[in-house]
C-alpha positions as CSV (number, residue, x, y, z in Angstrom):
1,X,11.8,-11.6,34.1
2,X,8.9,-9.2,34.2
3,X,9.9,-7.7,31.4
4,X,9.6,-10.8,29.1
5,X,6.1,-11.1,30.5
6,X,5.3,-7.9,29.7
7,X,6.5,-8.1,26.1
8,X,5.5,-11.7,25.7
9,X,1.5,-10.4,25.6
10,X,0.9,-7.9,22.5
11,X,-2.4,-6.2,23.3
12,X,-2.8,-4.8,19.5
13,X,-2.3,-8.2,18.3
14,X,-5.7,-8.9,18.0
15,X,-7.0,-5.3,16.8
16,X,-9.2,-6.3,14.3
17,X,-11.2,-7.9,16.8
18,X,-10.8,-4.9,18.9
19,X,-12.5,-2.7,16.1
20,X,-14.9,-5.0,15.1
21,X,-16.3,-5.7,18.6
22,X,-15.8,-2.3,20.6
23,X,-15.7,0.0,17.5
24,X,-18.4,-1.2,15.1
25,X,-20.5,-3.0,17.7
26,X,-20.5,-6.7,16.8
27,X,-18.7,-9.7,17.8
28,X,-16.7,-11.9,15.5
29,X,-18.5,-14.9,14.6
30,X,-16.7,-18.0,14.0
31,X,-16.5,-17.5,10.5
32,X,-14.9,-14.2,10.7
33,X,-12.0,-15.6,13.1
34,X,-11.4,-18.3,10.4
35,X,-11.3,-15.8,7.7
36,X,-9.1,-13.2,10.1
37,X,-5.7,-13.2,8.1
38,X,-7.7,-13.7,4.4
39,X,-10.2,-11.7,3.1
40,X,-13.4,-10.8,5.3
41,X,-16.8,-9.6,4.1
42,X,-18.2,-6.8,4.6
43,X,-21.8,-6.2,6.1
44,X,-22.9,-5.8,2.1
45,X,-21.4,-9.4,1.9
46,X,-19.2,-8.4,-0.7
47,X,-15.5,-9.4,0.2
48,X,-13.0,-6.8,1.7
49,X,-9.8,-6.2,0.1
50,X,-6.4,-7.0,1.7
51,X,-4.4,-4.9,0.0
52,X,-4.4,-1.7,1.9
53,X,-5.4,-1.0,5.6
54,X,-7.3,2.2,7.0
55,X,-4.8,4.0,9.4
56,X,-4.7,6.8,11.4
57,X,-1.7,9.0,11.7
58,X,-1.3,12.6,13.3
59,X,0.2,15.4,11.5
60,X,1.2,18.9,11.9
61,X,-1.9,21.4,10.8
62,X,0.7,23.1,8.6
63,X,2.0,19.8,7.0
64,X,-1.7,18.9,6.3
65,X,-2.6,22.4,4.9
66,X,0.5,21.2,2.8
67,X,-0.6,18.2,1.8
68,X,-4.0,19.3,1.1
69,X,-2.9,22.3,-1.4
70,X,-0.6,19.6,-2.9
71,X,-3.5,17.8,-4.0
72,X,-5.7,20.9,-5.0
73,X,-3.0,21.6,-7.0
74,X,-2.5,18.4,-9.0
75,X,-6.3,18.3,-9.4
76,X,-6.4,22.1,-10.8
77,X,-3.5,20.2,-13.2
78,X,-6.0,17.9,-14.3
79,X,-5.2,14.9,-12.0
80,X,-8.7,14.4,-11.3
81,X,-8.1,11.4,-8.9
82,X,-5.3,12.7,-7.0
83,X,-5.4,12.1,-3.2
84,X,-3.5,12.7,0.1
85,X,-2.4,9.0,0.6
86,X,-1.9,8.9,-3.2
87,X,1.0,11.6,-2.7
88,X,1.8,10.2,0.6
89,X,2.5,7.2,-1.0
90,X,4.9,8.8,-4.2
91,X,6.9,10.1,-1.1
92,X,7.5,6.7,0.3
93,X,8.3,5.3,-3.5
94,X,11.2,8.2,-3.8
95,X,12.7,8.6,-0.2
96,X,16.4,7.0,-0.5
97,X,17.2,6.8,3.4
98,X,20.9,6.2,2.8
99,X,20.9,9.4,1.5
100,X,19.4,11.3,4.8
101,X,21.7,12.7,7.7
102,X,22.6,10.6,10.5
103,X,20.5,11.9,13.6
104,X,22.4,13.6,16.5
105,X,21.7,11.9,19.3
């Protein structure tokens, strides 16, 4: 029973409120909580897109140093626009997970 409770009540549901009001400094108006799941604008006024999100994800200072000369690399190879997520995201595109071990558990 107080599990359900617990689960019942996502505190990251909201976290584009969170952001804007703790992170940035400035409550939602009531235009912004009308526009929350569409497209918001930006201080500039200009519309922000809604087809990527910034995250934040941790990684292993070797597997960044990886990364990182992955994309110095392409860039040496004339790939002038290459980028971190831009590899990050050719990874995701190629991994088949039916062909990765089961885990031992």
């Amino acid at each position: 029973m107080k599990e359900d409770k617990l689960m019942a009540h996502d505190p990251l549901r909201d976290a584009d409120a969170i952001l804007t009001e703790e992170y940035y400094g400035r409550r939602l108006r009531a235009s912004d909580e009308a526009l929350a799941p569409a497209r918001r604008r930006a201080a500039t006024g200009h519309l922000k897109p809604t087809h990527y999100k910034v995250i934040c994800i941790s990684m292993y200072t070797r597997d960044i140093e990886e990364l990182e000369a992955k994309v110095a690399e392409l860039k040496r190879r004339g790939w002038t626009k290459a980028s971190k997520s831009q590899l990050i995201r050719l990874a995701l595109s190629q991994i088949d997970l039916d062909k990765l071990a089961t885990p031992r558990q």
